[in-house]
PDB file of N, CA, C and O in Angstrom:
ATOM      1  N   UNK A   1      35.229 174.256 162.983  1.00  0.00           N
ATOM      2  CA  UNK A   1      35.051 172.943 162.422  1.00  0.00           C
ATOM      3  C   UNK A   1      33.633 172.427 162.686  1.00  0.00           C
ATOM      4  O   UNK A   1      33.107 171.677 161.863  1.00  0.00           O
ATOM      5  N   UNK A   2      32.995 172.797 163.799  1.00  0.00           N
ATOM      6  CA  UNK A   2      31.713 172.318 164.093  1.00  0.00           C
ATOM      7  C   UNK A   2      30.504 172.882 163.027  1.00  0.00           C
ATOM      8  O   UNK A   2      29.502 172.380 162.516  1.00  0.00           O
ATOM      9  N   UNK A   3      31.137 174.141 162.987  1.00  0.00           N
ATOM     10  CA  UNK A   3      29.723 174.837 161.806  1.00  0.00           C
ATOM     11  C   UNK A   3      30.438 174.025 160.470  1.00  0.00           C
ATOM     12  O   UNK A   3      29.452 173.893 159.744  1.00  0.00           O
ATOM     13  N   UNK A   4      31.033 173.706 160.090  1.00  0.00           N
ATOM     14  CA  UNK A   4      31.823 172.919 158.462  1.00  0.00           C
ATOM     15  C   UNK A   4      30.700 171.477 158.904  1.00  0.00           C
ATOM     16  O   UNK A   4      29.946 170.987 158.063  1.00  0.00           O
ATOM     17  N   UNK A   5      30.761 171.120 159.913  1.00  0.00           N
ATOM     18  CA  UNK A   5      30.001 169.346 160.170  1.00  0.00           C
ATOM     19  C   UNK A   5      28.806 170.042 160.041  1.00  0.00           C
ATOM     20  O   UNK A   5      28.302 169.992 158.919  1.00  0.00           O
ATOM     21  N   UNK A   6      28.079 170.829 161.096  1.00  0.00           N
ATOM     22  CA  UNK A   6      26.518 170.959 160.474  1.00  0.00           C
ATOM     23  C   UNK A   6      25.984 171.623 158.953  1.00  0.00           C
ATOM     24  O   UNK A   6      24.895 171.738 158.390  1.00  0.00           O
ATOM     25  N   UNK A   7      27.060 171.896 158.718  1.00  0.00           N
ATOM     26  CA  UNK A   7      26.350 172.522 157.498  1.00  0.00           C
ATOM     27  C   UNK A   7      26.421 171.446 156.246  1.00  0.00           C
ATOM     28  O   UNK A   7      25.873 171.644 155.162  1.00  0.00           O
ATOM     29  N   UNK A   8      27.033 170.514 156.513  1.00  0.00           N
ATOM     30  CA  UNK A   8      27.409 169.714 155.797  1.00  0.00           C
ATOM     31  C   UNK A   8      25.853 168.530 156.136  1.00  0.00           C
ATOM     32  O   UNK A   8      25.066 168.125 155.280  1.00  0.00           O
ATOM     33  N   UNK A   9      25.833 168.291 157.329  1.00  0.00           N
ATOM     34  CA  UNK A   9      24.562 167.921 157.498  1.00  0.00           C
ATOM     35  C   UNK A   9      23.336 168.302 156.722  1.00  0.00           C
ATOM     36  O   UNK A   9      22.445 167.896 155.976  1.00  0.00           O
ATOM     37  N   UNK A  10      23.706 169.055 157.185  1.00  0.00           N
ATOM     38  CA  UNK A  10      22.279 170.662 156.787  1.00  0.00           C
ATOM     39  C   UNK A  10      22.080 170.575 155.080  1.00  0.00           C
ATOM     40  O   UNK A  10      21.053 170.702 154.413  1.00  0.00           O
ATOM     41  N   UNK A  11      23.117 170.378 154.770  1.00  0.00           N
ATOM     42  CA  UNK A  11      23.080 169.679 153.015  1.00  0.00           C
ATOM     43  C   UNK A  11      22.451 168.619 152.564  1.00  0.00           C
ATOM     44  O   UNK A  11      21.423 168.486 151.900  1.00  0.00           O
ATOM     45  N   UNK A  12      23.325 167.767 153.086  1.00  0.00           N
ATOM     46  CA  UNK A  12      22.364 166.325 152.958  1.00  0.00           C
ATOM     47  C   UNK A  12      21.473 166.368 152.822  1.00  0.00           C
ATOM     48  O   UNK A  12      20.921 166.197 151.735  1.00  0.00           O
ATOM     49  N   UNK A  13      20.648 166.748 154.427  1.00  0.00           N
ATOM     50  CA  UNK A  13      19.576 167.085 154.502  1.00  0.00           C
ATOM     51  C   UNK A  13      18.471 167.731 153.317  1.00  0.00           C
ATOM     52  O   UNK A  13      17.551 167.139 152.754  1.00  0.00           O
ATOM     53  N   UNK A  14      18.877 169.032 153.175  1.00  0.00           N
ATOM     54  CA  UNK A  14      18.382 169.524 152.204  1.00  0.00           C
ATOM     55  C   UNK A  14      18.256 168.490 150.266  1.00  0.00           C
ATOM     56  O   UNK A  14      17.244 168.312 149.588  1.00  0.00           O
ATOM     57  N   UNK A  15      19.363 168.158 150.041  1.00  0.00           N
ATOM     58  CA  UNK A  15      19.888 167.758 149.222  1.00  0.00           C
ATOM     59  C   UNK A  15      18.656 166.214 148.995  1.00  0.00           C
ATOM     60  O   UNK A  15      18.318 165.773 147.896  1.00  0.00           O
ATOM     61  N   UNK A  16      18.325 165.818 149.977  1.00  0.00           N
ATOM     62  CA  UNK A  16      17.083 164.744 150.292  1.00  0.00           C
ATOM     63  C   UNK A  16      15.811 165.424 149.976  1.00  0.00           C
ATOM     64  O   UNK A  16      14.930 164.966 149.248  1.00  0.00           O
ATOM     65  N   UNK A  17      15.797 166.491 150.552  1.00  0.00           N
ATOM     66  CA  UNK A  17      14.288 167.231 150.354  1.00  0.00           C
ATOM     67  C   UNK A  17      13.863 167.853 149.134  1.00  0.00           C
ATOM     68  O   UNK A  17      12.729 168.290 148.938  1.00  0.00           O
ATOM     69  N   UNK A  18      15.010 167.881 148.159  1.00  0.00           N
ATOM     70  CA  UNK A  18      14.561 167.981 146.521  1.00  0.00           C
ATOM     71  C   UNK A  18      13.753 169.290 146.605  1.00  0.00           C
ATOM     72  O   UNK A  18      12.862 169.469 145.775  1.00  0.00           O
ATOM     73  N   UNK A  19      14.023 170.307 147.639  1.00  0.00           N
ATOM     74  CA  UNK A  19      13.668 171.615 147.984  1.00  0.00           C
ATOM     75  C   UNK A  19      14.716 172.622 147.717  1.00  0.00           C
ATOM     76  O   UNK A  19      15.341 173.136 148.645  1.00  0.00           O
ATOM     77  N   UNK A  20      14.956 172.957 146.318  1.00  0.00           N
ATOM     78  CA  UNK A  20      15.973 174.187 145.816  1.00  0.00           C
ATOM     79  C   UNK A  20      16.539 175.165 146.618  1.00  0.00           C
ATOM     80  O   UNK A  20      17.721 175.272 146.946  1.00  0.00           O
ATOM     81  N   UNK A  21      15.084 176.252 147.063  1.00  0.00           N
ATOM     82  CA  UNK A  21      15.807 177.104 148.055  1.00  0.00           C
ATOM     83  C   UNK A  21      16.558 176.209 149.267  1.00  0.00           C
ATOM     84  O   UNK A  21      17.624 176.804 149.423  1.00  0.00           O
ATOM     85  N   UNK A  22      16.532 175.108 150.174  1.00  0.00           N
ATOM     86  CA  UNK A  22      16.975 174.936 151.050  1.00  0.00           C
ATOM     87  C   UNK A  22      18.129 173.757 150.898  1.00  0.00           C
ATOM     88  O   UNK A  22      18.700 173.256 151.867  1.00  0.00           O
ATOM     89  N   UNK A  23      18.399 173.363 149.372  1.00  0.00           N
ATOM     90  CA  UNK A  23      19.487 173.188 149.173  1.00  0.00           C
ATOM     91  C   UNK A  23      20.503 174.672 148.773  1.00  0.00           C
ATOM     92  O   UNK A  23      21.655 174.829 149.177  1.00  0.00           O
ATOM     93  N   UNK A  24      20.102 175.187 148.313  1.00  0.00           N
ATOM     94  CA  UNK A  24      20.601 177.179 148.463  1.00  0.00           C
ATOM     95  C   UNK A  24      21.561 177.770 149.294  1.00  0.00           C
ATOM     96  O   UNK A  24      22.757 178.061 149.290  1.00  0.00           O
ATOM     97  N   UNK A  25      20.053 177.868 150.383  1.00  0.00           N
ATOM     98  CA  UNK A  25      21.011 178.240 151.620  1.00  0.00           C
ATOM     99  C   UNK A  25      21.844 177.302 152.004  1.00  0.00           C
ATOM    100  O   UNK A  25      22.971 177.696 152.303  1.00  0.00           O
ATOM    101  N   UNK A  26      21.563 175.837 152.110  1.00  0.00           N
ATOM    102  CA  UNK A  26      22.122 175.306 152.885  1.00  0.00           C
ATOM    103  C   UNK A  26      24.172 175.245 152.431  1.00  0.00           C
ATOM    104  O   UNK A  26      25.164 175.287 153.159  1.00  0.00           O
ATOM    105  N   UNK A  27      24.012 175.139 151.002  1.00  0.00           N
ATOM    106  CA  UNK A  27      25.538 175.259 150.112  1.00  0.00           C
ATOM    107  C   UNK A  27      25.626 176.706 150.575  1.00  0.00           C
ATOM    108  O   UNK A  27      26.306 176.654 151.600  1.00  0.00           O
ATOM    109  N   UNK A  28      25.315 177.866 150.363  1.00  0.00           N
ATOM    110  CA  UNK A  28      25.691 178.949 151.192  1.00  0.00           C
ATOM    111  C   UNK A  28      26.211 179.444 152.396  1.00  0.00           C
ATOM    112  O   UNK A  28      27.015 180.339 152.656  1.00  0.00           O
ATOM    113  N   UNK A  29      25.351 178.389 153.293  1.00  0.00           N
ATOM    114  CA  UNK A  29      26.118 177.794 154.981  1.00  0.00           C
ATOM    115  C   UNK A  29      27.132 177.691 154.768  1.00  0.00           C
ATOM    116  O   UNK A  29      27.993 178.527 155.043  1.00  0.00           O
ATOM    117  N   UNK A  30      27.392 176.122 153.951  1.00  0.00           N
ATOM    118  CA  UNK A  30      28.818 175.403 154.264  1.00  0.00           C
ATOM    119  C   UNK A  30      29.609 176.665 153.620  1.00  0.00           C
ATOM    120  O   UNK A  30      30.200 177.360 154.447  1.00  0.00           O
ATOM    121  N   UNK A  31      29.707 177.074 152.213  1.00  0.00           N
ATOM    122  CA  UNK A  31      30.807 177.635 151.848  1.00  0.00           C
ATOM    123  C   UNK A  31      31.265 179.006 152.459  1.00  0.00           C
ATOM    124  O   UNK A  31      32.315 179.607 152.233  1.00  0.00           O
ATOM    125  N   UNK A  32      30.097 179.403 153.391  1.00  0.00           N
ATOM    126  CA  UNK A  32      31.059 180.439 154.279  1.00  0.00           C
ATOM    127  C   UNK A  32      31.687 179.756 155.175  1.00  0.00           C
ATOM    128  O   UNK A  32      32.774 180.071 155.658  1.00  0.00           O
ATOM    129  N   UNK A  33      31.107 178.885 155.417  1.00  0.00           N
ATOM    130  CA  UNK A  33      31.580 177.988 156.579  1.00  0.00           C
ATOM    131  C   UNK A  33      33.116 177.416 156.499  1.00  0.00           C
ATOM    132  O   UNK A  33      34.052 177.468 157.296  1.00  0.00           O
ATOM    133  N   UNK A  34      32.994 176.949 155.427  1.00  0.00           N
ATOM    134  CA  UNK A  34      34.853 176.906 154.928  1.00  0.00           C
ATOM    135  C   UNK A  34      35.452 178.036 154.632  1.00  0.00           C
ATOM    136  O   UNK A  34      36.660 178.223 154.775  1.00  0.00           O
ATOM    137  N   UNK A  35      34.476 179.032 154.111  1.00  0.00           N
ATOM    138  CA  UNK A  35      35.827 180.708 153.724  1.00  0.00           C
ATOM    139  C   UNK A  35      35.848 181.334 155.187  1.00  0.00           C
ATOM    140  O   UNK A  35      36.510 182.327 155.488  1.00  0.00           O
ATOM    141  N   UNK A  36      35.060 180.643 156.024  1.00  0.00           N
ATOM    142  CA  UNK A  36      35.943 181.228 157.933  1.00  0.00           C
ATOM    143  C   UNK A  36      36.804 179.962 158.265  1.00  0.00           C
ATOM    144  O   UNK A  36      37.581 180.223 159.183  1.00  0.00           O
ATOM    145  N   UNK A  37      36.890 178.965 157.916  1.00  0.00           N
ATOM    146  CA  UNK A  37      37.745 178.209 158.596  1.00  0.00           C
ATOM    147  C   UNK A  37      39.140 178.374 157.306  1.00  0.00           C
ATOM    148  O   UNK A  37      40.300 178.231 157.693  1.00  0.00           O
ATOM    149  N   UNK A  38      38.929 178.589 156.247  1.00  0.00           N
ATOM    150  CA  UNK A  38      40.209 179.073 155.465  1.00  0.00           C
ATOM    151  C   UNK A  38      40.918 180.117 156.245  1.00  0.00           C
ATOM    152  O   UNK A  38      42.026 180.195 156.777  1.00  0.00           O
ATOM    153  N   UNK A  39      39.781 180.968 156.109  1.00  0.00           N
ATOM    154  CA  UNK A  39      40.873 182.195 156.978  1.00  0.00           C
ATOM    155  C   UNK A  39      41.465 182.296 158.310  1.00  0.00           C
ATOM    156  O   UNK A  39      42.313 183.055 158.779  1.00  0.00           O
ATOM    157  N   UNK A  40      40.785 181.320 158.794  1.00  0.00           N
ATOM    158  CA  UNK A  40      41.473 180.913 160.012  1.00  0.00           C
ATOM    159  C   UNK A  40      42.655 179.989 160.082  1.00  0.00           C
ATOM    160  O   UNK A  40      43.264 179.992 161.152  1.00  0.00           O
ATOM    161  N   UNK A  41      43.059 179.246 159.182  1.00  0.00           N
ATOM    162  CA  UNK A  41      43.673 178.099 159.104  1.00  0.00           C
ATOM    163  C   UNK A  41      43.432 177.125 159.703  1.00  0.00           C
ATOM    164  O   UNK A  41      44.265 176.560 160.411  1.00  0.00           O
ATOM    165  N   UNK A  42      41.988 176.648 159.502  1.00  0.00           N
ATOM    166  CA  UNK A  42      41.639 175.598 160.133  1.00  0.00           C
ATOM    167  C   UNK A  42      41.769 174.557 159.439  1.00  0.00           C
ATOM    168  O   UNK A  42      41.793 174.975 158.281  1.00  0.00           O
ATOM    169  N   UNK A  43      41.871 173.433 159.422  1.00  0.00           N
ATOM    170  CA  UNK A  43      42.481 172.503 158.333  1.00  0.00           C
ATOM    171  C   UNK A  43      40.858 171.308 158.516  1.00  0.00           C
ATOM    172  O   UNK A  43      40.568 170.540 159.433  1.00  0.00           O
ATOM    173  N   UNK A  44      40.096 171.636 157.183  1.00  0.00           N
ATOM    174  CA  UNK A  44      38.642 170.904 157.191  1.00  0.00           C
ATOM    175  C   UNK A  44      39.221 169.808 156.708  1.00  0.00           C
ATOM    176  O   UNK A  44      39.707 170.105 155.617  1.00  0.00           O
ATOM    177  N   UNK A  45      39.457 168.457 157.020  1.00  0.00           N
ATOM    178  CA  UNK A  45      39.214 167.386 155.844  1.00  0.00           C
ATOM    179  C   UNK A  45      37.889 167.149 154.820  1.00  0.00           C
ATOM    180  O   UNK A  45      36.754 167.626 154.852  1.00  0.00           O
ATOM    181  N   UNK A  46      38.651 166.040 153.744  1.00  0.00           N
ATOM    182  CA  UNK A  46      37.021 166.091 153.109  1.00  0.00           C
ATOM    183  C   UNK A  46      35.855 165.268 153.907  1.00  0.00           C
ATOM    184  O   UNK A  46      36.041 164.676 154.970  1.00  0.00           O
ATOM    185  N   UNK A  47      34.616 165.341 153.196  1.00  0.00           N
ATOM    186  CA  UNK A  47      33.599 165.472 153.473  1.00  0.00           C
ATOM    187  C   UNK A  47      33.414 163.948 154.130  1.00  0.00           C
ATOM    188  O   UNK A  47      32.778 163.736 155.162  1.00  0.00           O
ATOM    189  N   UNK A  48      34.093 162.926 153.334  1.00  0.00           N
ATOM    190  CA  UNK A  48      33.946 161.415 153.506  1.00  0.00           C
ATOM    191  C   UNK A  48      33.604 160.585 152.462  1.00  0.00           C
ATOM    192  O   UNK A  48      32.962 160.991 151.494  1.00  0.00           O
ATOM    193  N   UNK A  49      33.935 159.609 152.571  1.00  0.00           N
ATOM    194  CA  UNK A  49      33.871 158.518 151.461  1.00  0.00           C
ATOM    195  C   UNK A  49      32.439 158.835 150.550  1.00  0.00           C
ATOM    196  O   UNK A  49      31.458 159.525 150.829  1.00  0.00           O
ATOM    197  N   UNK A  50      32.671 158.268 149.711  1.00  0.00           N
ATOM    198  CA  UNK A  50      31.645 158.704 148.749  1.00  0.00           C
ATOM    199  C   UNK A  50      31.123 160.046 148.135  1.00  0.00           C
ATOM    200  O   UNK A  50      30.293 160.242 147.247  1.00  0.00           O
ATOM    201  N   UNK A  51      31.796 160.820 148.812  1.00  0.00           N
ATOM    202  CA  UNK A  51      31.661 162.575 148.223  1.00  0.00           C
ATOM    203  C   UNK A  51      32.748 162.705 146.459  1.00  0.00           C
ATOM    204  O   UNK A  51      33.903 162.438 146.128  1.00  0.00           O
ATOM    205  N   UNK A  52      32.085 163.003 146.093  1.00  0.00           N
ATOM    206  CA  UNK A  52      32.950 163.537 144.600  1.00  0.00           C
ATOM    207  C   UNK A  52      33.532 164.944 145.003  1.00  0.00           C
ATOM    208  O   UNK A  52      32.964 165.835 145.634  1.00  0.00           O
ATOM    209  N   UNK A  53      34.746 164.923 144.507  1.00  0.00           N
ATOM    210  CA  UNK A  53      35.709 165.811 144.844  1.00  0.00           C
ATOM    211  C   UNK A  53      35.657 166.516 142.843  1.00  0.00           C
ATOM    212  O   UNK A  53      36.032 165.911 141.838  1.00  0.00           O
ATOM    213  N   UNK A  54      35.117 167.781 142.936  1.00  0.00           N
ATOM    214  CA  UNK A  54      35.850 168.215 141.891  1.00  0.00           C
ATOM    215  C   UNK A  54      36.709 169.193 142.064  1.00  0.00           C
ATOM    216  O   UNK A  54      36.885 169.646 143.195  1.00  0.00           O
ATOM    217  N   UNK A  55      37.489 169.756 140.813  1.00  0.00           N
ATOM    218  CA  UNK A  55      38.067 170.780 141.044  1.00  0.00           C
ATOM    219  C   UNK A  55      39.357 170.527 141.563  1.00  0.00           C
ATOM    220  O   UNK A  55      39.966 169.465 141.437  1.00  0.00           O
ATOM    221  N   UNK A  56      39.891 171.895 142.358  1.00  0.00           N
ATOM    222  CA  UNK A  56      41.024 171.513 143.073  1.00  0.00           C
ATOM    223  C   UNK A  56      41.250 171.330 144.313  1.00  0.00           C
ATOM    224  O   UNK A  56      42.368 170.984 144.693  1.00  0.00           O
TER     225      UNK A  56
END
């Protein structure tokens, strides 16, 4: 759960810096970051208010 919070940081972050590659990696972080806590059954909530949820 701790690597799901920084990487989620680590987005933002990036996501501010209007810097492609390091919005990249940084969505690359998180989503392994959730396909190890899937396989673990770790139960991530979402991200927090104001996040758009698409999908399922």
């Amino acid at each position: 759960m701790t690597r799901v919070v920084a990487a989620r940081a680590a987005l933002a972050d990036a996501a501010t810096s209007q810097d492609p590659r390091a919005v990249r990696d940084a969505l690359d972080e998180l989503e392994g970051a959730l396909m190890l806590a899937r396989e673990n059954d770790v139960n991530v909530p979402p991200a927090g208010p104001g996040v758009e949820r698409t999908g399922s």
